[in-house]
PDB file of N, H, CA, C and O in Angstrom:
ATOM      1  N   UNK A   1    -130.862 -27.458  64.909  1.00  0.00           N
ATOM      2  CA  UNK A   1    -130.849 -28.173  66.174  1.00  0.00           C
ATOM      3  C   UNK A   1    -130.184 -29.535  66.013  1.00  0.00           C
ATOM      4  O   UNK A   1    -129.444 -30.002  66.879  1.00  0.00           O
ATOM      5  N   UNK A   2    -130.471 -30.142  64.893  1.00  0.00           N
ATOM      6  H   UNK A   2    -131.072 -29.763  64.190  1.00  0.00           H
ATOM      7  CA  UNK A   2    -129.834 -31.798  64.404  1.00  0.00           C
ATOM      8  C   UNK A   2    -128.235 -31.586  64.616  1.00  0.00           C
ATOM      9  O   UNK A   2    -127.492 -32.488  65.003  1.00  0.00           O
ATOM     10  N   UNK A   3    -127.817 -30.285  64.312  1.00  0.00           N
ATOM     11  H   UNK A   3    -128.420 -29.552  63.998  1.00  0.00           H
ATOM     12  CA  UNK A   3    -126.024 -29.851  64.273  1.00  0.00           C
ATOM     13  C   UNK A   3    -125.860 -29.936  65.494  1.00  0.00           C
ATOM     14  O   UNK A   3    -125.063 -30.849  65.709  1.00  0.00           O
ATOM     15  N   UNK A   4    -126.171 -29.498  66.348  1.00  0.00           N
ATOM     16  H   UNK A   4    -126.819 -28.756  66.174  1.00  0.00           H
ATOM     17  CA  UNK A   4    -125.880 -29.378  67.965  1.00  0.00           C
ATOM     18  C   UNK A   4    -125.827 -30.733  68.311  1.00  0.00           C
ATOM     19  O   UNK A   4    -124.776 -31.070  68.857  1.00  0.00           O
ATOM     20  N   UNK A   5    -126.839 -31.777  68.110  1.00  0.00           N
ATOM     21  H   UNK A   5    -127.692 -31.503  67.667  1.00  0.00           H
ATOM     22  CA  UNK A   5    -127.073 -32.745  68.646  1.00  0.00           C
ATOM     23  C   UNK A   5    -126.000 -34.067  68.214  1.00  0.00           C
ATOM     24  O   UNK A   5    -125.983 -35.221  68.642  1.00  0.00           O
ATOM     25  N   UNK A   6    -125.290 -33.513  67.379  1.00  0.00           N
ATOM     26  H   UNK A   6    -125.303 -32.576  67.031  1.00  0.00           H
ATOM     27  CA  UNK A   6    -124.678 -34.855  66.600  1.00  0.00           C
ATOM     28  C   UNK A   6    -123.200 -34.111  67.235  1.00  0.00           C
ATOM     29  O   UNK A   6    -122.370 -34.823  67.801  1.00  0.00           O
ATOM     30  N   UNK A   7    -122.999 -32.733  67.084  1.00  0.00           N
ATOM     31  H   UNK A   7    -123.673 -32.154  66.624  1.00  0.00           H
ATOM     32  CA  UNK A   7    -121.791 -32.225  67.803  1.00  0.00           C
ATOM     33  C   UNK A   7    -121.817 -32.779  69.651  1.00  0.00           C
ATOM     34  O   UNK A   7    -120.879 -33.311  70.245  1.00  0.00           O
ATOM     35  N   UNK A   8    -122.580 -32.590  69.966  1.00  0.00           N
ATOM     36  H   UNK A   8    -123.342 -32.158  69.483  1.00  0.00           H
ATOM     37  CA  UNK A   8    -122.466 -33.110  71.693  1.00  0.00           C
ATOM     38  C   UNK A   8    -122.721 -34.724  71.508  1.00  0.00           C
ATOM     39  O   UNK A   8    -121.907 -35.440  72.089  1.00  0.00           O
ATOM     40  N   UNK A   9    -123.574 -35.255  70.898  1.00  0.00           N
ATOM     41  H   UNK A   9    -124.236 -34.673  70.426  1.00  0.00           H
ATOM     42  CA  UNK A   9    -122.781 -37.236  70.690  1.00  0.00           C
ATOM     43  C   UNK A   9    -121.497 -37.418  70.402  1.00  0.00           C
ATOM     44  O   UNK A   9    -121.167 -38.598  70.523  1.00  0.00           O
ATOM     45  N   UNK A  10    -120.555 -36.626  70.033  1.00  0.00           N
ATOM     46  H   UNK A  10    -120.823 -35.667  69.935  1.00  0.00           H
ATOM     47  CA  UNK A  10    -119.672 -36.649  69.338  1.00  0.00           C
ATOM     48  C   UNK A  10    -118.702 -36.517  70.464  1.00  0.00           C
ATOM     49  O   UNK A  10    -117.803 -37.339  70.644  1.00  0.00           O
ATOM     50  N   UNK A  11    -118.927 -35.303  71.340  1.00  0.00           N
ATOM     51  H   UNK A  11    -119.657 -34.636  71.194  1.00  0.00           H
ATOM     52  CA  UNK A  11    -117.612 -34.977  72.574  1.00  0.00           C
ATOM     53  C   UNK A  11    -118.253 -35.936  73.325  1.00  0.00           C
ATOM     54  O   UNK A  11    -117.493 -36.592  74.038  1.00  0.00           O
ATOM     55  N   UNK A  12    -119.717 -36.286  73.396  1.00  0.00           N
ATOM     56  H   UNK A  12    -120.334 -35.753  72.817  1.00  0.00           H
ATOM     57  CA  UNK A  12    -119.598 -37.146  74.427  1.00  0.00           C
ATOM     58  C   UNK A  12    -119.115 -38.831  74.606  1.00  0.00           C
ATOM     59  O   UNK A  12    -118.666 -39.357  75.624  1.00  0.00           O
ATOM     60  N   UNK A  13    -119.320 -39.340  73.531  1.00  0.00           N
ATOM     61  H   UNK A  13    -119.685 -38.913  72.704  1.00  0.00           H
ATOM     62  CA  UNK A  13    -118.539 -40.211  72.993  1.00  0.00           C
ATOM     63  C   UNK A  13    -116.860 -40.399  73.291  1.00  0.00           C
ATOM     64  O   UNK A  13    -116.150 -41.332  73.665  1.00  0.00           O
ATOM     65  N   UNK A  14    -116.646 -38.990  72.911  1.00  0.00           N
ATOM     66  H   UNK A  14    -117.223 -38.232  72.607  1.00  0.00           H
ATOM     67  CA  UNK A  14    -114.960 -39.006  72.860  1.00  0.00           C
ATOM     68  C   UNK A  14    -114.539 -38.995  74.492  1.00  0.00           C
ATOM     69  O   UNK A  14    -113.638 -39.640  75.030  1.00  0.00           O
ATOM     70  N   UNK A  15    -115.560 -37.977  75.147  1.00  0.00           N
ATOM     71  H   UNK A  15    -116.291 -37.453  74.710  1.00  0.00           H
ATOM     72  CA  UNK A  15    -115.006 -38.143  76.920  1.00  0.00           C
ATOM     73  C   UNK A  15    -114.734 -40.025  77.206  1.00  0.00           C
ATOM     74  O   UNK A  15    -113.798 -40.816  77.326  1.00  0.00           O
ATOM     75  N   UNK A  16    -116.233 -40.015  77.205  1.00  0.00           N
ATOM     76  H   UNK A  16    -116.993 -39.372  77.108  1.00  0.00           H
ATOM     77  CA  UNK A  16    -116.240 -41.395  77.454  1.00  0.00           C
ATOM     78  C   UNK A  16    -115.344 -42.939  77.023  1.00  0.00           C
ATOM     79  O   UNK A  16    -115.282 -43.850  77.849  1.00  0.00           O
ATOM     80  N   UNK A  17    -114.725 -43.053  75.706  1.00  0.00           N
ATOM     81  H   UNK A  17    -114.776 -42.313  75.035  1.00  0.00           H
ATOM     82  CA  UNK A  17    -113.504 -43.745  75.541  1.00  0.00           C
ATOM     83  C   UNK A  17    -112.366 -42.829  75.831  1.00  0.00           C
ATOM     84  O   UNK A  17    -111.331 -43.493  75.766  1.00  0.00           O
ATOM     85  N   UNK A  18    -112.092 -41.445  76.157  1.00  0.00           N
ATOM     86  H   UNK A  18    -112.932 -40.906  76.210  1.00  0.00           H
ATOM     87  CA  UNK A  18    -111.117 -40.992  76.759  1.00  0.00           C
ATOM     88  C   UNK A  18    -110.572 -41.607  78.023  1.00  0.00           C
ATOM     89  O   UNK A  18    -109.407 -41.963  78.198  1.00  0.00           O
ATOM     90  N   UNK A  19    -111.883 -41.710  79.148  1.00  0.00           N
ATOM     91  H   UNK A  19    -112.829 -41.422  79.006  1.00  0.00           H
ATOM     92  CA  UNK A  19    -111.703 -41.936  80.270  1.00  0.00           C
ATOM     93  C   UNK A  19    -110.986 -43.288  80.387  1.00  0.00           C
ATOM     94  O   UNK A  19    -109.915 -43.556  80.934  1.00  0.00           O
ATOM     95  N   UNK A  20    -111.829 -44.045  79.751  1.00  0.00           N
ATOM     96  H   UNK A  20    -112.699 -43.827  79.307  1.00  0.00           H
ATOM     97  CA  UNK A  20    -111.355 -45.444  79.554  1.00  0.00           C
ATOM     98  C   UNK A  20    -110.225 -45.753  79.367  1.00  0.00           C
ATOM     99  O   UNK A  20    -109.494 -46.469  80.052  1.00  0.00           O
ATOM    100  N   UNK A  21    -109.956 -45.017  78.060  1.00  0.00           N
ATOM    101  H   UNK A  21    -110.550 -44.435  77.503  1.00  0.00           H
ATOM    102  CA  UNK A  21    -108.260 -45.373  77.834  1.00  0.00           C
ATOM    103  C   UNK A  21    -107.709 -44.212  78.436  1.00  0.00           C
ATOM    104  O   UNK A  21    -106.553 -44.123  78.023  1.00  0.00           O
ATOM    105  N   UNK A  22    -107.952 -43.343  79.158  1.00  0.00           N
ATOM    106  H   UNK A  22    -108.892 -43.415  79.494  1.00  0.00           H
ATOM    107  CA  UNK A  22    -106.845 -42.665  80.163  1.00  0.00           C
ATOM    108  C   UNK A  22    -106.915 -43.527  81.752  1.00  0.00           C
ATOM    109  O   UNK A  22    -105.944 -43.478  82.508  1.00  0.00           O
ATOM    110  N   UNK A  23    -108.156 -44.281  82.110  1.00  0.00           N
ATOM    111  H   UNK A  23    -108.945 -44.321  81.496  1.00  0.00           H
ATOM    112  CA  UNK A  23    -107.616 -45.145  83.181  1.00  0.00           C
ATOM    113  C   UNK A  23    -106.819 -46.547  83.009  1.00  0.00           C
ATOM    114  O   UNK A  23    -106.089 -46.969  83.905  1.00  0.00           O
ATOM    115  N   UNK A  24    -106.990 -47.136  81.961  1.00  0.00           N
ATOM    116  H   UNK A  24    -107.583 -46.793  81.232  1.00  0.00           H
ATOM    117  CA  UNK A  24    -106.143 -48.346  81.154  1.00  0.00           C
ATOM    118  C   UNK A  24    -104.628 -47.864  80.853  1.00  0.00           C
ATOM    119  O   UNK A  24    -103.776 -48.686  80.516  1.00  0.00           O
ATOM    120  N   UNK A  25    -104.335 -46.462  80.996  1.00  0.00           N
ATOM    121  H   UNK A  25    -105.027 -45.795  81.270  1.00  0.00           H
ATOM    122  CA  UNK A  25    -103.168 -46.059  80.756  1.00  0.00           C
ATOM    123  C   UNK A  25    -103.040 -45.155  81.659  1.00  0.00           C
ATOM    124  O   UNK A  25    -102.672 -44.078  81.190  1.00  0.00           O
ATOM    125  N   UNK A  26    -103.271 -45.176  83.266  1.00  0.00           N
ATOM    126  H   UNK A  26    -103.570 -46.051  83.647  1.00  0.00           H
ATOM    127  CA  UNK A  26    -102.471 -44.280  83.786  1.00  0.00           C
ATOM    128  C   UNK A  26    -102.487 -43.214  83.561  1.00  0.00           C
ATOM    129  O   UNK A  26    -101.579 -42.578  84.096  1.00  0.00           O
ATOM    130  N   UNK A  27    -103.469 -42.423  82.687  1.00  0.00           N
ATOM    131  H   UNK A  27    -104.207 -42.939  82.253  1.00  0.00           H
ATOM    132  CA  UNK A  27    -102.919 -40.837  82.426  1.00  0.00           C
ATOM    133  C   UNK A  27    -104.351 -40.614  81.776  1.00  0.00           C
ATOM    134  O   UNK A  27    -104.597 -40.831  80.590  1.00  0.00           O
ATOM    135  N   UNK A  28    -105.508 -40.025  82.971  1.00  0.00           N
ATOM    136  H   UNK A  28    -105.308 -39.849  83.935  1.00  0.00           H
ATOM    137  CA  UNK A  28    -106.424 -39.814  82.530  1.00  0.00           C
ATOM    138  C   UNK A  28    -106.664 -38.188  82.001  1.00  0.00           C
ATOM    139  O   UNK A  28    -107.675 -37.908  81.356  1.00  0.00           O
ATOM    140  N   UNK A  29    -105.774 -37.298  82.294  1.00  0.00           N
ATOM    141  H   UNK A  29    -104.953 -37.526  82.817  1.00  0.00           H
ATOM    142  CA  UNK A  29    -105.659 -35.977  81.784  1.00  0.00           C
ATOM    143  C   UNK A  29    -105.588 -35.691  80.294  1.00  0.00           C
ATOM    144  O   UNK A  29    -106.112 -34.799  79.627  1.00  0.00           O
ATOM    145  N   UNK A  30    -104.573 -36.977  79.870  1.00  0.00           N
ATOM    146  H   UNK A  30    -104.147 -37.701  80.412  1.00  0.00           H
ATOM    147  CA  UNK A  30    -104.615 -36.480  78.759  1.00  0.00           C
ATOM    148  C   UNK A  30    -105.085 -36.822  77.549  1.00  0.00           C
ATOM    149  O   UNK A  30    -104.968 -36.253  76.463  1.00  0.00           O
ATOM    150  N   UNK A  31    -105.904 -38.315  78.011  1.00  0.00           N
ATOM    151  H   UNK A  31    -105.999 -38.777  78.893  1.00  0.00           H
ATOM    152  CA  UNK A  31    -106.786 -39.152  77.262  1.00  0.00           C
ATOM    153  C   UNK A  31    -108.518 -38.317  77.363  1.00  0.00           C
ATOM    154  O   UNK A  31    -109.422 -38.477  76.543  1.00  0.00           O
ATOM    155  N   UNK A  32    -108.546 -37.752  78.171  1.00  0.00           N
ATOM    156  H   UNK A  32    -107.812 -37.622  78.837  1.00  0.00           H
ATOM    157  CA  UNK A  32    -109.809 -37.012  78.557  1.00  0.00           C
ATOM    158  C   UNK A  32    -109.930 -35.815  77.564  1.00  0.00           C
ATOM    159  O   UNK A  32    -110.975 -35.542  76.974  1.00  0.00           O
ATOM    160  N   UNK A  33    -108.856 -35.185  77.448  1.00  0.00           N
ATOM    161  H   UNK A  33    -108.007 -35.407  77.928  1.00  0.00           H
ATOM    162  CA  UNK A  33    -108.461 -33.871  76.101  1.00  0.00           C
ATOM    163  C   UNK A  33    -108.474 -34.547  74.485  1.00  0.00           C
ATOM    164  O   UNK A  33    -109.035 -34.151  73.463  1.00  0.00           O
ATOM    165  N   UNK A  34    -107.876 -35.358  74.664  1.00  0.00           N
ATOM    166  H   UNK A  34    -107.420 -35.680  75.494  1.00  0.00           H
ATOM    167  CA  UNK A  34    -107.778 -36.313  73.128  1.00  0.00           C
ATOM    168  C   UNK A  34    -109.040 -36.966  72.906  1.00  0.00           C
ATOM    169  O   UNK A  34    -109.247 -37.293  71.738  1.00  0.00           O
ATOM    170  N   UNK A  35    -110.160 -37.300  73.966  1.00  0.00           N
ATOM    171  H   UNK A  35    -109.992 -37.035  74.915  1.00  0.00           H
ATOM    172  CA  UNK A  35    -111.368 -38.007  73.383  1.00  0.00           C
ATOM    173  C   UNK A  35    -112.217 -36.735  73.139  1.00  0.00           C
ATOM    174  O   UNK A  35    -113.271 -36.773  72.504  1.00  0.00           O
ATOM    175  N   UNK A  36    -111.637 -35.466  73.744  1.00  0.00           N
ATOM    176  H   UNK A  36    -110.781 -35.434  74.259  1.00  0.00           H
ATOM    177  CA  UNK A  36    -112.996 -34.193  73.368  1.00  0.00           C
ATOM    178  C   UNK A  36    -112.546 -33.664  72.042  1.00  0.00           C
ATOM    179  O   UNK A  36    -113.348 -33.226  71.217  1.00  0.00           O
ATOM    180  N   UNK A  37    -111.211 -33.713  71.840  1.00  0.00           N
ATOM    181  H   UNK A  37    -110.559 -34.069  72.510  1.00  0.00           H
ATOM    182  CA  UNK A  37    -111.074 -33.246  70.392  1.00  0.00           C
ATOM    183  C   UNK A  37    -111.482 -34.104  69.423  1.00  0.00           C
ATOM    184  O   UNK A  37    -112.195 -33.659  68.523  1.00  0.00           O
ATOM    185  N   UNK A  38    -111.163 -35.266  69.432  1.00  0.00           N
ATOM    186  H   UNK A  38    -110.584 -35.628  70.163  1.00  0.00           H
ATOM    187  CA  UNK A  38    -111.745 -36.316  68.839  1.00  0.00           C
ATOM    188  C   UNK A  38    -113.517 -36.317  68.625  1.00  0.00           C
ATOM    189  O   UNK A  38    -114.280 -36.324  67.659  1.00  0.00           O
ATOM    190  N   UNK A  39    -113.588 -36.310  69.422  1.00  0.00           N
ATOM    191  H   UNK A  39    -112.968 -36.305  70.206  1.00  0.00           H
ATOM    192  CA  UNK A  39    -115.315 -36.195  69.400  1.00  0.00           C
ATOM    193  C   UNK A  39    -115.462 -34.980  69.050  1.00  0.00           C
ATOM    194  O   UNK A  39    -116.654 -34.990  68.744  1.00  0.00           O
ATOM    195  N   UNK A  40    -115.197 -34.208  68.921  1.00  0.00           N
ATOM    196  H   UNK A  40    -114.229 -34.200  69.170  1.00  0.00           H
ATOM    197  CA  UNK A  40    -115.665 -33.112  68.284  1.00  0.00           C
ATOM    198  C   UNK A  40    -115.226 -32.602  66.872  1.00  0.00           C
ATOM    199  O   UNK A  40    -115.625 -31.649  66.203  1.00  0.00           O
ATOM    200  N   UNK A  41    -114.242 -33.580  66.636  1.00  0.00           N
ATOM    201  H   UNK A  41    -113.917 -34.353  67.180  1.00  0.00           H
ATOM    202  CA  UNK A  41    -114.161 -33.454  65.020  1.00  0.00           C
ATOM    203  C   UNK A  41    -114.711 -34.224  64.172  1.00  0.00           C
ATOM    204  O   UNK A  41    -114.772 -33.931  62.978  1.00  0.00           O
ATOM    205  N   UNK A  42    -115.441 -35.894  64.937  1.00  0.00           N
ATOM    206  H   UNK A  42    -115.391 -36.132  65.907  1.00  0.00           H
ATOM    207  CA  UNK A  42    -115.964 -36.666  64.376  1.00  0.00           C
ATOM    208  C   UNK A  42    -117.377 -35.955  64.286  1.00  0.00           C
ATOM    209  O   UNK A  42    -117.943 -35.907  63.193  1.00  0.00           O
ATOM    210  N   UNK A  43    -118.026 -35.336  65.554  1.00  0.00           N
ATOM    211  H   UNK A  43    -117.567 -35.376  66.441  1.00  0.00           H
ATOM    212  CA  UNK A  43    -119.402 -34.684  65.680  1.00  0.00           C
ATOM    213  C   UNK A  43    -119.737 -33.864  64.578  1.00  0.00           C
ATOM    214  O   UNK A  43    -120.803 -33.907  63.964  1.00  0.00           O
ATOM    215  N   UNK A  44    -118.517 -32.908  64.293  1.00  0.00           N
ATOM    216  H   UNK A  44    -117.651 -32.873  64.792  1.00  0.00           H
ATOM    217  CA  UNK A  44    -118.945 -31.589  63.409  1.00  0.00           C
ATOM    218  C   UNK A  44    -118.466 -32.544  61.922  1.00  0.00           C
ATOM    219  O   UNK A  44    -118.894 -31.864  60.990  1.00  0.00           O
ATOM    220  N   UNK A  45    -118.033 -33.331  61.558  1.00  0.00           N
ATOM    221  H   UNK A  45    -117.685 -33.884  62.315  1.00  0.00           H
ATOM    222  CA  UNK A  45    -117.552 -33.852  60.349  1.00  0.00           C
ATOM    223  C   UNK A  45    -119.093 -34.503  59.978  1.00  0.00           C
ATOM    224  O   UNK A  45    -119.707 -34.389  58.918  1.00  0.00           O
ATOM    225  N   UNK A  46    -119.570 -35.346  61.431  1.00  0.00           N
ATOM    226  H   UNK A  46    -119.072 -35.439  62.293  1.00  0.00           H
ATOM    227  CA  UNK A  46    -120.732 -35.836  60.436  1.00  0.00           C
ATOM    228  C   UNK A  46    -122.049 -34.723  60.673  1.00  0.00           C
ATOM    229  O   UNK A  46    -123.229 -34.842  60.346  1.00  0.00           O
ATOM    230  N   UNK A  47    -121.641 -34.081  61.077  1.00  0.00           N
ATOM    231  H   UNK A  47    -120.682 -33.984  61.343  1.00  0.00           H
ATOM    232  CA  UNK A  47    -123.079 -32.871  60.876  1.00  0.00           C
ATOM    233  C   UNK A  47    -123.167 -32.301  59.631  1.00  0.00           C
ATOM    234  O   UNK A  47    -124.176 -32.277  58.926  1.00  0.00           O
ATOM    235  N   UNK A  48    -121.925 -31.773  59.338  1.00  0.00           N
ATOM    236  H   UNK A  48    -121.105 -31.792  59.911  1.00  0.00           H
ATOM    237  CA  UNK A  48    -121.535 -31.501  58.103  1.00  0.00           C
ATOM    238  C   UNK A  48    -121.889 -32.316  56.724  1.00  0.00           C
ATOM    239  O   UNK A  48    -122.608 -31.927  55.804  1.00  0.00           O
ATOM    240  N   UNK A  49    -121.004 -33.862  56.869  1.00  0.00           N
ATOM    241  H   UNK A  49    -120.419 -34.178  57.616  1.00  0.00           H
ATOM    242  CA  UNK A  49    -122.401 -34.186  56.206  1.00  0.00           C
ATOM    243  C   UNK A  49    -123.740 -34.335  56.040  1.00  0.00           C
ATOM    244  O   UNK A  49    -124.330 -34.263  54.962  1.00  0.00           O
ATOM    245  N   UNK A  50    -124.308 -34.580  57.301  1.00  0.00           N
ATOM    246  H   UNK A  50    -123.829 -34.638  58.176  1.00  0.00           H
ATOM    247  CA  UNK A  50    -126.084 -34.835  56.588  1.00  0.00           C
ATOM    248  C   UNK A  50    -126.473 -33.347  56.277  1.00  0.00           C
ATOM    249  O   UNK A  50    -127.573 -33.326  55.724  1.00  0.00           O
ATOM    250  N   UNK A  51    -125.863 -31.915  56.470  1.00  0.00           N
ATOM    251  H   UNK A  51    -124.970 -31.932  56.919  1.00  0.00           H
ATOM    252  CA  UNK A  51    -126.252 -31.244  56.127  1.00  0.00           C
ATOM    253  C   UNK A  51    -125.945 -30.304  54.554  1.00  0.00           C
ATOM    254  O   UNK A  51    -126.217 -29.183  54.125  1.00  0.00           O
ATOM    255  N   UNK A  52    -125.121 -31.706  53.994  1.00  0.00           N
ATOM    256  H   UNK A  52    -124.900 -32.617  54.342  1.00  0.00           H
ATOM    257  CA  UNK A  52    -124.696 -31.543  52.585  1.00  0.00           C
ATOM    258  C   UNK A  52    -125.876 -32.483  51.693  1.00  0.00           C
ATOM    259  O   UNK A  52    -126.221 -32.109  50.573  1.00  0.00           O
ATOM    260  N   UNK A  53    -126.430 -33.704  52.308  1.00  0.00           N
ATOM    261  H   UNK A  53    -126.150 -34.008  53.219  1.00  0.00           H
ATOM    262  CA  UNK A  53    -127.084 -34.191  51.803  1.00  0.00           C
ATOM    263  C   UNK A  53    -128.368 -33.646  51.367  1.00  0.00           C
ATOM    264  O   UNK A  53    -129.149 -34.345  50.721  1.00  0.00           O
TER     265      UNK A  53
END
């Protein structure tokens, strides 16, 4: 359950400075895609670790 939870902080995080810097730049489509991938590679990277620890 700790994996799930650190994966969805993770996209949600990334939406959220997506939006930001897709309204600071005019182009919220594609800052909105780049903060979910983002967040979701930071999410599963650190799940991954504490579940190495």
């Amino acid at each position: 359950m700790n994996k799930d939870n650190k994966l969805t902080k993770g996209i949600a995080l990334g939406i959220s400075f997506g939006t930001v810097i897709g309204l600071l730049t005019n182009n919220i489509a594609l800052w909105i895609g780049v903060g979910v991938a983002l967040g979701a590679g930071i999410g599963n990277s650190l799940s991954k670790k504490k579940s190495k620890d």
